[in-house]
C-alpha positions in Angstrom: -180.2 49.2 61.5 -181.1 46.5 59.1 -181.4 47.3 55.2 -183.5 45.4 53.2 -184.0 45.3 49.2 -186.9 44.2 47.9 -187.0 42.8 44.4 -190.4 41.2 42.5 -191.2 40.2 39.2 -187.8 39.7 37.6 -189.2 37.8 35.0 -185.9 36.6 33.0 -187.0 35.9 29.4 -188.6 39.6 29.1 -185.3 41.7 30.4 -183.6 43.9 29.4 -180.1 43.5 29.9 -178.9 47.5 30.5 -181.5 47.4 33.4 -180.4 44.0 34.6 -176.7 45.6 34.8 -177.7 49.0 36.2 -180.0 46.9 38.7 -177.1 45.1 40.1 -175.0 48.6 39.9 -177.7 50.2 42.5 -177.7 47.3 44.5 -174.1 47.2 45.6 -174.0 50.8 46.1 -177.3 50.3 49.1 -175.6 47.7 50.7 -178.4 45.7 51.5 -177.9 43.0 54.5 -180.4 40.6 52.6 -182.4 40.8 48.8 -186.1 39.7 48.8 -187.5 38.4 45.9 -191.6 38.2 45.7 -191.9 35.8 42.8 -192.0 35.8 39.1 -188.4 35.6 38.1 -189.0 33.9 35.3 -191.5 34.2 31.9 -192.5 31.2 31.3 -190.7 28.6 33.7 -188.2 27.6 31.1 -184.7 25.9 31.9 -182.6 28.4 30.6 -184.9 31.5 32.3 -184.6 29.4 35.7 -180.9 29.8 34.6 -180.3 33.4 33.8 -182.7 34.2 37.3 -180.1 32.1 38.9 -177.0 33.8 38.0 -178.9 37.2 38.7 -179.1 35.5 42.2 -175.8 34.7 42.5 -174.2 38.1 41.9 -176.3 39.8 44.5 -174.5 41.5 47.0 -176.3 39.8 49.5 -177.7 36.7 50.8 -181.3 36.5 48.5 -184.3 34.9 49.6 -187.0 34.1 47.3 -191.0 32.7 46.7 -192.3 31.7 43.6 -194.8 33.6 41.5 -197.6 32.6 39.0 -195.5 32.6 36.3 -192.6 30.6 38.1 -195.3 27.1 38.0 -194.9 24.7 35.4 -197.3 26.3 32.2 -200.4 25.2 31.7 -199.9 24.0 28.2 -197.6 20.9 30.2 -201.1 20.1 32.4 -199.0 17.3 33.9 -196.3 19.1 35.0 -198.8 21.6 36.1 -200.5 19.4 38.4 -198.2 17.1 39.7 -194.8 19.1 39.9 -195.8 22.8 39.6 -192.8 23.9 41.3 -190.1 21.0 40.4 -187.8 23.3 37.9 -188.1 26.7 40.7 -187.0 24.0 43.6 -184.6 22.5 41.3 -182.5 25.3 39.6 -182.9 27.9 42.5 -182.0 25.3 45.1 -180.3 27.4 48.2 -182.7 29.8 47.5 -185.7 28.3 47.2 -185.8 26.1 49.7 -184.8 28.8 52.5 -188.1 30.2 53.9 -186.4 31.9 57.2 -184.0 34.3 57.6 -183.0 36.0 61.3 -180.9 36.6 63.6 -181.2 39.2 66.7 -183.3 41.9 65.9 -185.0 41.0 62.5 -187.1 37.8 61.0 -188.0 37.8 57.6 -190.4 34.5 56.0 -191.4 33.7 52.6 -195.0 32.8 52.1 -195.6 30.9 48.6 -198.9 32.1 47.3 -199.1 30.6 44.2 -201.9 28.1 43.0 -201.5 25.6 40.8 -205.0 25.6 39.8 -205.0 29.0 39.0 -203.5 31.3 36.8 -203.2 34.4 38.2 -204.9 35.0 41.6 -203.6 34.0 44.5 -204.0 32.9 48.5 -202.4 32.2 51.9 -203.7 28.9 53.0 -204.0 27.8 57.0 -200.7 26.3 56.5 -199.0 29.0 55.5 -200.1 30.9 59.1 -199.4 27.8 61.0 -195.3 28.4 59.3 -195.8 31.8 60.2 -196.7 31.0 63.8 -194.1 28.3 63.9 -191.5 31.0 62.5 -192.6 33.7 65.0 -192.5 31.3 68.4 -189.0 30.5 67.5 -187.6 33.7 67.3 -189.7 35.4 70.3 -186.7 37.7 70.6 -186.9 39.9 67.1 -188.3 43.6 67.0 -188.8 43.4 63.2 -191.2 40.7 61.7 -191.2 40.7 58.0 -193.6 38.2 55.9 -193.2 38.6 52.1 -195.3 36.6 49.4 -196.3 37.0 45.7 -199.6 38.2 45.7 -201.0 41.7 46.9 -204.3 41.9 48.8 -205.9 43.8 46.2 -204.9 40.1 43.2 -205.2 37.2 46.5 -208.3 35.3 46.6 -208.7 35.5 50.4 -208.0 39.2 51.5 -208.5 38.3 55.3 -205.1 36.8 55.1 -203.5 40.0 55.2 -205.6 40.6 58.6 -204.2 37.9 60.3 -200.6 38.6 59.4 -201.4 42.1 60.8 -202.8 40.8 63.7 -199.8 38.2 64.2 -197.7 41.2 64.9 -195.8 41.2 61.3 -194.4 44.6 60.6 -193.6 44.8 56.7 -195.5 42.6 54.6 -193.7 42.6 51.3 -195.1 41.6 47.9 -195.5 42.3 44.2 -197.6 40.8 40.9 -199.4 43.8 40.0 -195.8 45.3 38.3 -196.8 48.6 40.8 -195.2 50.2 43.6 -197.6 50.9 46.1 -197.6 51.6 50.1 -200.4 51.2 52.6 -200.9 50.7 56.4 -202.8 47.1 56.5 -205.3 47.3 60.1 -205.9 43.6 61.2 -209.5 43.0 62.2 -207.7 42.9 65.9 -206.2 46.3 65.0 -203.1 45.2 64.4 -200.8 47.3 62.0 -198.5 46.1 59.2 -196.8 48.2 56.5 -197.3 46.6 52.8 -194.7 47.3 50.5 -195.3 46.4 46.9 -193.3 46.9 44.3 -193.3 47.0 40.9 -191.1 45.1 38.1 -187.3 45.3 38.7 -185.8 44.7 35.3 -188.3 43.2 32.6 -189.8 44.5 30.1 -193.5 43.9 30.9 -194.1 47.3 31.8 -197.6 48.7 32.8 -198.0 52.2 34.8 -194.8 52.4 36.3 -191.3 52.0 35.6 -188.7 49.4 36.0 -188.0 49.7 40.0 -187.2 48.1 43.7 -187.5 49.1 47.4 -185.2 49.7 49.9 -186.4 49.2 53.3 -184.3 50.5 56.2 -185.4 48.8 59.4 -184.1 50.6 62.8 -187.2 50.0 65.1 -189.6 51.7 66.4 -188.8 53.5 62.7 -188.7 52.4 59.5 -188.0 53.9 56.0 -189.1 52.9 53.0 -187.7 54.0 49.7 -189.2 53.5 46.2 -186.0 53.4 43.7 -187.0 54.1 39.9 -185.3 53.2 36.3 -184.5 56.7 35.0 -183.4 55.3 31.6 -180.0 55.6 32.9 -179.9 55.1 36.2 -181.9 54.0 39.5 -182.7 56.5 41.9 -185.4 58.0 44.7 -188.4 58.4 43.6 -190.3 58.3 46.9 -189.4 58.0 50.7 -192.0 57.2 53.6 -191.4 56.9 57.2 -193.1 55.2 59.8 -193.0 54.8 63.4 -194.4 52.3 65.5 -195.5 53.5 68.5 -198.1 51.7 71.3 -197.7 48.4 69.0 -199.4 50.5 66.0 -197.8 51.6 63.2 -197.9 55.3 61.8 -196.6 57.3 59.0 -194.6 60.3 59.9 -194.6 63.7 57.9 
């Protein structure tokens, strides 16, 4: 078995520090074998937020990977920056992170998808190129059971929804995301009828709260099954507030009772 935390929308500059601490608490005690993070674990893409999203990183109890969000791009008030180095302080101060999209070994792949847009704000898409890494990523690992993809951006906030068809119908299990500050589950069909589970989640530790609280997901990968566990901010502690199973049978994937 594989176990998999999955972390979005930090967003260091808007925490608050007794969650950050509790957050860290939770973590050690699932014993995770790798912590994903979809994007925005910063504000406002200042130095010293890069810096306090850094140190988060580096008392994880496990190897983190991570993807920028829309609020990890240079602001558009430095239009620049913006356009010419959107991502040159994430690359710089989460270097080790940052620049590792590929994680696997025998059973399990897991690649990070950057769906951020300089051009934009808020929305956004998987480009050509980012199916072409996919496909790369996929040929040379033909060996895996588990294919995970994780990015930013949820179908329901992406420009291009048939993005999430075609990682579907690449055969990636667990698509992995966040943005909307919402946990949410769903079975994704590919217009080839491949299956994927999406797992969003909602923010971790900030304070930028909409419908749901502070929270993570801990995915527990032992294929053909798979278990996906919603952990929520109490005001005291994380614990379960949700638990889905699936099962993949016949190449499709299924929830179980």
């Amino acid at each position: 078995m594989r176990v998999l935390a999955h972390l979005s929308d930090l967003h260091f500059g808007r925490t608050d520090p007794v969650v950050v601490e509790a957050l860290l608490a939770d973590l050690a005690a699932q014993k995770p074998d790798l912590v994903i993070v979809s994007g925005d674990l910063t504000q406002r893409a200042r130095t010293h937020q890069f810096a306090e999203a850094r140190a988060f990183l580096d008392r994880l109890p496990a190897p983190a990977m991570v993807v920028p969000g829309n609020h990890d791009l240079a602001p558009l008030y430095r239009p620049l920056n913006r356009l010419f180095r959107p991502r040159a302080r994430f690359e710089h101060h989460l270097a080790g992170h940052a620049d590792s999209t590929m994680w696997n070994d025998e059973r399990l792949l897991v690649v990070g998808l950057d769906s951020t847009r300089h051009l934009r704000w808020k929305s956004g898409k998987l480009r050509t190129r980012h199916l072409d890494q996919l496909d790369n990523a996929l040929a040379a690992a033909p060996q895996v059971v588990c294919r995970v993809a994780f990015l930013h951006h949820p179908p329901a906030t992406a420009l291009s929804g048939h993005s999430f068809d075609a990682l579907a119908d690449r055969g990636v299990d667990l698509v992995l995301t966040g943005h909307a500050h919402k946990a949410h589950l769903e079975l994704i069909t590919g217009q080839h009828h491949g299956t994927a589970i999406l797992v969003q989640a909602s923010t971790a530790c900030s304070t930028r709260l909409r419908e749901d609280a502070n929270g993570y997901g801990i995915i527990r990968v032992a294929m053909p099954e798979t278990m996906v566990e919603v952990r929520g901010w109490s005001g005291e502690r994380f614990h379960a507030v949700r638990q889905q199973h699936y099962r993949k049978h016949g190449g499709h994937w299924k929830e179980c009772p």
